[in-house]
C-alpha positions as CSV (number, residue, x, y, z in Angstrom):
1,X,82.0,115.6,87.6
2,X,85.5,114.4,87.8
3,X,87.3,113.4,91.0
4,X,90.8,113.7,91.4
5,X,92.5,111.2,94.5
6,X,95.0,113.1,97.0
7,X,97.1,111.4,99.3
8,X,99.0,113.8,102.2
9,X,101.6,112.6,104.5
10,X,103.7,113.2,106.9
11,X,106.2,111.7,109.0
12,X,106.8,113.5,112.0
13,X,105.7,117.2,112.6
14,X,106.4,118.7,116.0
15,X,103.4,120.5,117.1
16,X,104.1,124.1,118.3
17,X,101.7,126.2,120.1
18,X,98.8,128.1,119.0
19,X,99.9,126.9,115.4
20,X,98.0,124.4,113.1
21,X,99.4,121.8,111.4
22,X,97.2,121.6,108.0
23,X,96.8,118.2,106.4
24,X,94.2,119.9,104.0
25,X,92.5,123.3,103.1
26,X,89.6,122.1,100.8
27,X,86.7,123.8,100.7
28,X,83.8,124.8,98.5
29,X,84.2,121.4,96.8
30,X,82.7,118.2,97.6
31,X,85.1,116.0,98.8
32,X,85.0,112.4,100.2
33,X,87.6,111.6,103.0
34,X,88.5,107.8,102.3
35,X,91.4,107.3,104.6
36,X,93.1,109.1,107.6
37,X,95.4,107.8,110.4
38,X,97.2,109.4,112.6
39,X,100.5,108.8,115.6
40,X,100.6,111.6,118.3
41,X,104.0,111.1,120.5
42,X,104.2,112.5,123.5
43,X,101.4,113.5,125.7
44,X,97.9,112.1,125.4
45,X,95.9,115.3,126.5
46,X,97.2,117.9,124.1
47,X,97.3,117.5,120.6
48,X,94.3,116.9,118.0
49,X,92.8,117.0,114.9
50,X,90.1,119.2,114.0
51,X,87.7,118.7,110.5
52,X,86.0,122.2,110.3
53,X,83.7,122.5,107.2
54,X,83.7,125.8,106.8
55,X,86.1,128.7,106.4
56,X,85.2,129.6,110.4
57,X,87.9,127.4,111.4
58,X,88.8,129.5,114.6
59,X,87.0,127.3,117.8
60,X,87.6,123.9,118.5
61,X,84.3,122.5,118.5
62,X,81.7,125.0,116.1
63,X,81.6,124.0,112.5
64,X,84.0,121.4,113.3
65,X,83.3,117.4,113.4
66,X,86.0,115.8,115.7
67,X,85.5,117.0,118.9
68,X,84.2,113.8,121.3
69,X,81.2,113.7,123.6
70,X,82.1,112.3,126.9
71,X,79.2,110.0,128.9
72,X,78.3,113.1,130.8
73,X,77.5,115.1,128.2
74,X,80.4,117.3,127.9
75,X,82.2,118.2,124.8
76,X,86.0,118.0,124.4
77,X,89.4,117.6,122.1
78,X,90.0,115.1,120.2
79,X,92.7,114.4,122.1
80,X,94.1,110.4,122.5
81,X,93.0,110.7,126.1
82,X,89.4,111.5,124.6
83,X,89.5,109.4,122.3
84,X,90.4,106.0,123.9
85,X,88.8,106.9,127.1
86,X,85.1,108.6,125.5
87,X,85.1,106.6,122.2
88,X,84.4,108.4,118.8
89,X,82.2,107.6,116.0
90,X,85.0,108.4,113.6
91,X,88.3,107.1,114.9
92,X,89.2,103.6,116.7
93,X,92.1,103.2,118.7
94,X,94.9,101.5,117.4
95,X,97.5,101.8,120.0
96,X,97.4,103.5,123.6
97,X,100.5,103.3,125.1
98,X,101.5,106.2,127.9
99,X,104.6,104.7,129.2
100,X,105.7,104.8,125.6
101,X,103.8,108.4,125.1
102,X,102.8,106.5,121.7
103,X,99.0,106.9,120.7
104,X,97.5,105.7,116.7
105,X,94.0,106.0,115.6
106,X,92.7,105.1,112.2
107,X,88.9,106.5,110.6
108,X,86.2,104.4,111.0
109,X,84.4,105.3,108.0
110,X,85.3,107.8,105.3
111,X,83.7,110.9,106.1
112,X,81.7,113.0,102.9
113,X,81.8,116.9,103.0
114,X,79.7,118.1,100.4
115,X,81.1,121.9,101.3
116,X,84.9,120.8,101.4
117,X,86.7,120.8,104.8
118,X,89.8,121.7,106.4
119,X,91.6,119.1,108.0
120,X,94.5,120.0,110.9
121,X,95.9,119.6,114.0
122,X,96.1,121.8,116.8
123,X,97.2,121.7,120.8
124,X,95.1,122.2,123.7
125,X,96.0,126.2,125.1
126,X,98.7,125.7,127.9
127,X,100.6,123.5,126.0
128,X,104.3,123.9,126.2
129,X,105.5,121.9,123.3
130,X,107.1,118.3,123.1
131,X,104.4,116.6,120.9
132,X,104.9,115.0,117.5
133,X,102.2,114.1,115.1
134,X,102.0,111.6,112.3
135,X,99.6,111.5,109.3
136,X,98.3,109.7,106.5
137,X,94.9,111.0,104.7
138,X,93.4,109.5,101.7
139,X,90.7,111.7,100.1
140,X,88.9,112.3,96.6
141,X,88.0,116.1,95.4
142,X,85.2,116.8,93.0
143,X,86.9,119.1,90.0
């Protein structure tokens, strides 16, 4: 099998309600996700990514590997909030700033999808708009 290296970037997206933002639409191929960073400017409890890996992209947390796991037990978004506060096996915090409204995270480890995965962002329902997001991901595809 061949692999063929993708890079996607973006600068600065705003984030619009019930609208995704997709970094990546890959599946039914093995892929390898080497690389993926991310800003989020504005408010820390709305916007995040979601990794679903499989076409059922619909829910925030089924078939999808982002979602965090608070002490309690509870499941939630992604969210810079979530993140910095619950910790994550995938992504360390880089920079958590909320006078600024400036939050980065970087992957901890690249992340293998032997089905393919769709990588976006969304925002939490209720959100009203006002969030930017940043991106860099860094990923291999099996051809």
């Amino acid at each position: 099998m061949m692999e063929q290296m993708k890079m996607v970037n973006n600068l600065a997206q705003e984030v619009l309600p019930n609208t995704d933002i997709v970094v990546f639409d890959e599946l039914n191929k093995r892929m390898t996700l080497d690389s993926f960073e991310f800003v989020v400017t504005g408010s820390s409890s709305t916007t995040f990514p979601v990794l679903h890996f499989t076409s059922n992209n619909s829910n925030n947390f089924t078939n999808q590997i982002f979602h965090t796991i608070n002490p309690s037990g509870t499941r939630w978004y992604a969210t810079p909030t979530r993140l910095s506060n619950d910790g994550s096996a995938y992504f360390e915090t880089m920079a958590y700033d909320t006078g600024a409204g400036l939050y980065k995270f970087n992957l901890k480890t690249p992340v293998i999808l032997p089905n393919g995965g769709r990588l976006a962002f969304r925002a939490a329902s209720g959100y009203e708009g006002g969030d930017m997001v940043l991106y860099k991901a860094i990923y291999r595809v099996e051809q």
